[in-house]
MIMARMI-688489 format. One record per atom (N, C-alpha, C): residue number from 1; chain; z, x, y; atom name; residue in three letters. Coordinates in nm, 3 decimals. Atoms other than C-alpha are relative to their C-alpha. Example, Ala and Ser with C-alpha at 12.3 -4.5 7.8 and 13.67 -1.06 7.14 Angstrom:
BEGIN
TIBA 1 A 0.000 0.089 -0.119 N ALA;
TIBA 1 A 0.780 1.230 -0.450 CA ALA;
TIBA 1 A 0.000 0.090 0.120 C ALA;
TIBA 2 A -0.006 -0.082 -0.119 N SER;
TIBA 2 A 0.714 1.367 -0.106 CA SER;
TIBA 2 A 0.073 -0.077 0.109 C SER;
//
This chain:
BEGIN
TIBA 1 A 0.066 0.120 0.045 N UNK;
TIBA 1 A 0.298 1.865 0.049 CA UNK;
TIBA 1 A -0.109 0.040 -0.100 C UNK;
TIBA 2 A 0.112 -0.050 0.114 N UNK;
TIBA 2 A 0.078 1.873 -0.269 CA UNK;
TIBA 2 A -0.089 -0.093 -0.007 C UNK;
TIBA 3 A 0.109 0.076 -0.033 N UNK;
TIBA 3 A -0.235 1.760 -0.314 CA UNK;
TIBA 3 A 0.034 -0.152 -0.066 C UNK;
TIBA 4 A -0.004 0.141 0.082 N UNK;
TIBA 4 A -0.120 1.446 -0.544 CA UNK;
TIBA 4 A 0.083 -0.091 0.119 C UNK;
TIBA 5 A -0.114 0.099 -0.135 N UNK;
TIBA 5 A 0.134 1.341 -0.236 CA UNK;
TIBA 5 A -0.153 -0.044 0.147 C UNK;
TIBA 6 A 0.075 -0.024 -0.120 N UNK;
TIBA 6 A -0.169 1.401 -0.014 CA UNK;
TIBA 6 A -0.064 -0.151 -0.032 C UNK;
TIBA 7 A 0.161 0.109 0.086 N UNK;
TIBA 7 A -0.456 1.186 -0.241 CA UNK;
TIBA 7 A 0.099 -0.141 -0.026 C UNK;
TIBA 8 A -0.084 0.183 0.015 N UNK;
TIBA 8 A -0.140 0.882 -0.295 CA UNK;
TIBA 8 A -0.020 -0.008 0.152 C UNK;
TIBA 9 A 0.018 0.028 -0.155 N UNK;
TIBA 9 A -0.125 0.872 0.082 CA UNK;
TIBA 9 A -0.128 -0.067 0.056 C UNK;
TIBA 10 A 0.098 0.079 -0.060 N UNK;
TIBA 10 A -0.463 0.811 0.145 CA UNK;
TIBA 10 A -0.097 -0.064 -0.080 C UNK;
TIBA 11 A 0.039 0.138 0.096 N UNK;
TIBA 11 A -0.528 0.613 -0.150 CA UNK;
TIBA 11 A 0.050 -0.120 0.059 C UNK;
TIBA 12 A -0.109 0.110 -0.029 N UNK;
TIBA 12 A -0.275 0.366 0.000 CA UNK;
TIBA 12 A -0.030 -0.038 0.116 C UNK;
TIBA 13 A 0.014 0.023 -0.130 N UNK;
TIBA 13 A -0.298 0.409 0.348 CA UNK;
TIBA 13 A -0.102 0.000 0.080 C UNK;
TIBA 14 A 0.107 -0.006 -0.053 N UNK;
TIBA 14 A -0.593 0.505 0.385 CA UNK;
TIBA 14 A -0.131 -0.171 -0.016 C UNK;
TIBA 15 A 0.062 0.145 0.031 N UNK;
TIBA 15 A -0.729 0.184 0.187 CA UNK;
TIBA 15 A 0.076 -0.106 0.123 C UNK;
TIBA 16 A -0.073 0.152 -0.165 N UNK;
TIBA 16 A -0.514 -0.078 0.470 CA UNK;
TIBA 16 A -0.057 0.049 0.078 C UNK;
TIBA 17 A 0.048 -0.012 -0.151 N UNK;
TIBA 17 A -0.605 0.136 0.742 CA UNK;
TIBA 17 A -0.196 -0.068 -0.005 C UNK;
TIBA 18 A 0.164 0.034 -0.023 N UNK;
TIBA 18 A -1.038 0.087 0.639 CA UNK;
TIBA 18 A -0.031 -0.140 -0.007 C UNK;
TIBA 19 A -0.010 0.125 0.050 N UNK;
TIBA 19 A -0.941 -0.251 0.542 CA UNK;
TIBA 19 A 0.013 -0.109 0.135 C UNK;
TIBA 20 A -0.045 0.069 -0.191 N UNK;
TIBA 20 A -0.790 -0.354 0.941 CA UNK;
TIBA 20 A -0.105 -0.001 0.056 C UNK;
TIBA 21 A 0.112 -0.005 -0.133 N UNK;
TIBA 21 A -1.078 -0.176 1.101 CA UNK;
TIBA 21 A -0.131 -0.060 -0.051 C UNK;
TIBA 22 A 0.083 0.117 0.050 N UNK;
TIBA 22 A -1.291 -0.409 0.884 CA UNK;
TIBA 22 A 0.003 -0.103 0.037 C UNK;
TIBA 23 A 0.020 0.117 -0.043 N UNK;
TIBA 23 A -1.192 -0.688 0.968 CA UNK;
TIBA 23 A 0.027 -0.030 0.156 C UNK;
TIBA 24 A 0.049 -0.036 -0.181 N UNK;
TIBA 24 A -1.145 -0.589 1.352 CA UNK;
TIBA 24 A -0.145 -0.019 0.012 C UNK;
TIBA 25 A 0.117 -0.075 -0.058 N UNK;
TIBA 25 A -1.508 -0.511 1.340 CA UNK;
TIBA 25 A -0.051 -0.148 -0.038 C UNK;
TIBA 26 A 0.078 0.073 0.023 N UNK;
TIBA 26 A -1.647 -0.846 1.174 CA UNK;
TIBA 26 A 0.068 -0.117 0.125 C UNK;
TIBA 27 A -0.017 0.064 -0.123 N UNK;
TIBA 27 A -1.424 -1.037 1.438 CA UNK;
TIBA 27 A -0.018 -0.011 0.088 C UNK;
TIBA 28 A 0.072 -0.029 -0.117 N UNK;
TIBA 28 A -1.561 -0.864 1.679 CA UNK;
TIBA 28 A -0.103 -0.043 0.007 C UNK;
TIBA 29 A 0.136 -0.007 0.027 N UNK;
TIBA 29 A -1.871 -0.940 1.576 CA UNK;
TIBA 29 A -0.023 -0.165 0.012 C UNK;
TIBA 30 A -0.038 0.164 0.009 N UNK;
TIBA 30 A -1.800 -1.337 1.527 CA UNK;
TIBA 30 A 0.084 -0.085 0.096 C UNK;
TIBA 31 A -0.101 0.050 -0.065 N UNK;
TIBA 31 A -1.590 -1.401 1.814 CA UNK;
TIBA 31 A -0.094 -0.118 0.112 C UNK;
TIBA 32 A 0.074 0.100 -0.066 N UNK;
TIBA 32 A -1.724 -1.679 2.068 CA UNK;
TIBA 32 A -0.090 0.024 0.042 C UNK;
TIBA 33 A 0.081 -0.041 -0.153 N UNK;
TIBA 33 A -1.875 -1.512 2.342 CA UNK;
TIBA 33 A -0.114 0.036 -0.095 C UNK;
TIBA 34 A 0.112 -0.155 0.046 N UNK;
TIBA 34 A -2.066 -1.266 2.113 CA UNK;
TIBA 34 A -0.154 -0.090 -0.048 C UNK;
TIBA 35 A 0.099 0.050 0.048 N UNK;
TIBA 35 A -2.303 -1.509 2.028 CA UNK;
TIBA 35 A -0.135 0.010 0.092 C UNK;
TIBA 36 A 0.113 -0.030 -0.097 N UNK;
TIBA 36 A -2.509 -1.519 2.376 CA UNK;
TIBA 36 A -0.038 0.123 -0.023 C UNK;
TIBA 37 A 0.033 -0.125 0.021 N UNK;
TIBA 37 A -2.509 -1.129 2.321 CA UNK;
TIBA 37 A -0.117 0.040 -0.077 C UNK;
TIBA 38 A 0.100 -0.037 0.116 N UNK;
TIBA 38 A -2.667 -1.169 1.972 CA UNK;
TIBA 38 A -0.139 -0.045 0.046 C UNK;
TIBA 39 A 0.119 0.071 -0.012 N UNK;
TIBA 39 A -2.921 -1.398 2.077 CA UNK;
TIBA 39 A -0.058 0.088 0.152 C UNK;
TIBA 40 A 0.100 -0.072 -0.095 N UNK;
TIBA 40 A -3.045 -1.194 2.422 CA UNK;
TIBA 40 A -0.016 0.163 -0.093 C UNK;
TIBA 41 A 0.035 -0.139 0.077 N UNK;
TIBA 41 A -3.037 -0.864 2.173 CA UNK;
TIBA 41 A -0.096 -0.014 -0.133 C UNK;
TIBA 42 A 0.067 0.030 0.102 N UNK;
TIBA 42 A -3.238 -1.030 1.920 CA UNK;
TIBA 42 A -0.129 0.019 0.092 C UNK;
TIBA 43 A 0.155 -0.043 -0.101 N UNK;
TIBA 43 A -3.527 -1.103 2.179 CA UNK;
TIBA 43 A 0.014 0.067 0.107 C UNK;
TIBA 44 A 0.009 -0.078 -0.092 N UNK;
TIBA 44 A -3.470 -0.829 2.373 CA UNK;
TIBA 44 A -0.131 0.090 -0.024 C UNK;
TIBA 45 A 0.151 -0.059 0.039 N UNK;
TIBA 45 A -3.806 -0.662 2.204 CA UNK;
TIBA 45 A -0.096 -0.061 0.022 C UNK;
TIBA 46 A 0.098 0.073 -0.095 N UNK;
TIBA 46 A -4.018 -0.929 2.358 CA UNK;
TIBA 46 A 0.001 -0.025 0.094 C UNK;
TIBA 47 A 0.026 -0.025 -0.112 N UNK;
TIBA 47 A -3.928 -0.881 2.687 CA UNK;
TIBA 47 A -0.100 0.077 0.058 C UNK;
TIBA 48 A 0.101 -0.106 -0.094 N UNK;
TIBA 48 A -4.189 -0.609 2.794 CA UNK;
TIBA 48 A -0.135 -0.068 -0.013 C UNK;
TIBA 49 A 0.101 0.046 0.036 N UNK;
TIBA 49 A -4.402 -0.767 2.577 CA UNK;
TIBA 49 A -0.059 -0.133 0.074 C UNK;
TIBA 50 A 0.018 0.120 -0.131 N UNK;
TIBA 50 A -4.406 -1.099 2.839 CA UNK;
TIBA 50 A -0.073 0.046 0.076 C UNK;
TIBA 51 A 0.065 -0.054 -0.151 N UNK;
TIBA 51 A -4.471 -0.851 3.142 CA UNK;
TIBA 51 A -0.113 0.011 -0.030 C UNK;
TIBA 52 A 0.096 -0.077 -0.003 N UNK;
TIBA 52 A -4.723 -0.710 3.018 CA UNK;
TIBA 52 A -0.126 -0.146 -0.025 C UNK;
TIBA 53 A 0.058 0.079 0.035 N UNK;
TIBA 53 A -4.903 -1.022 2.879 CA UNK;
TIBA 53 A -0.005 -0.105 0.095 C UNK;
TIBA 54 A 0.021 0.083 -0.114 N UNK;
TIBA 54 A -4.871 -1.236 3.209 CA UNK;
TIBA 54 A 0.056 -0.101 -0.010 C UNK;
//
């Protein structure tokens, strides 16, 4: 295999494959549930800050 068979390969394949786990990842990210997630990980940095403040 030479390097030009190598570099078409993952010109090609490599572009679909980063292209899937892109849009896997923003679905993941946007899917129903995930929303309670976002919102207790957003104010999850003012939790201590409560205790401590009474």
């Amino acid at each position: 295999m030479s390097y030009n068979e190598l570099r078409h390969i993952a010109d090609s394949y490599g572009l679909i494959f980063l292209g899937v786990v892109f849009l896997i990842l923003i679905g993941w990210t946007f899917r129903r549930r995930a929303s309670e997630q976002h919102a207790r990980a957003a104010n999850m940095i003012f939790e201590n800050e409560d205790e401590r403040d009474g």
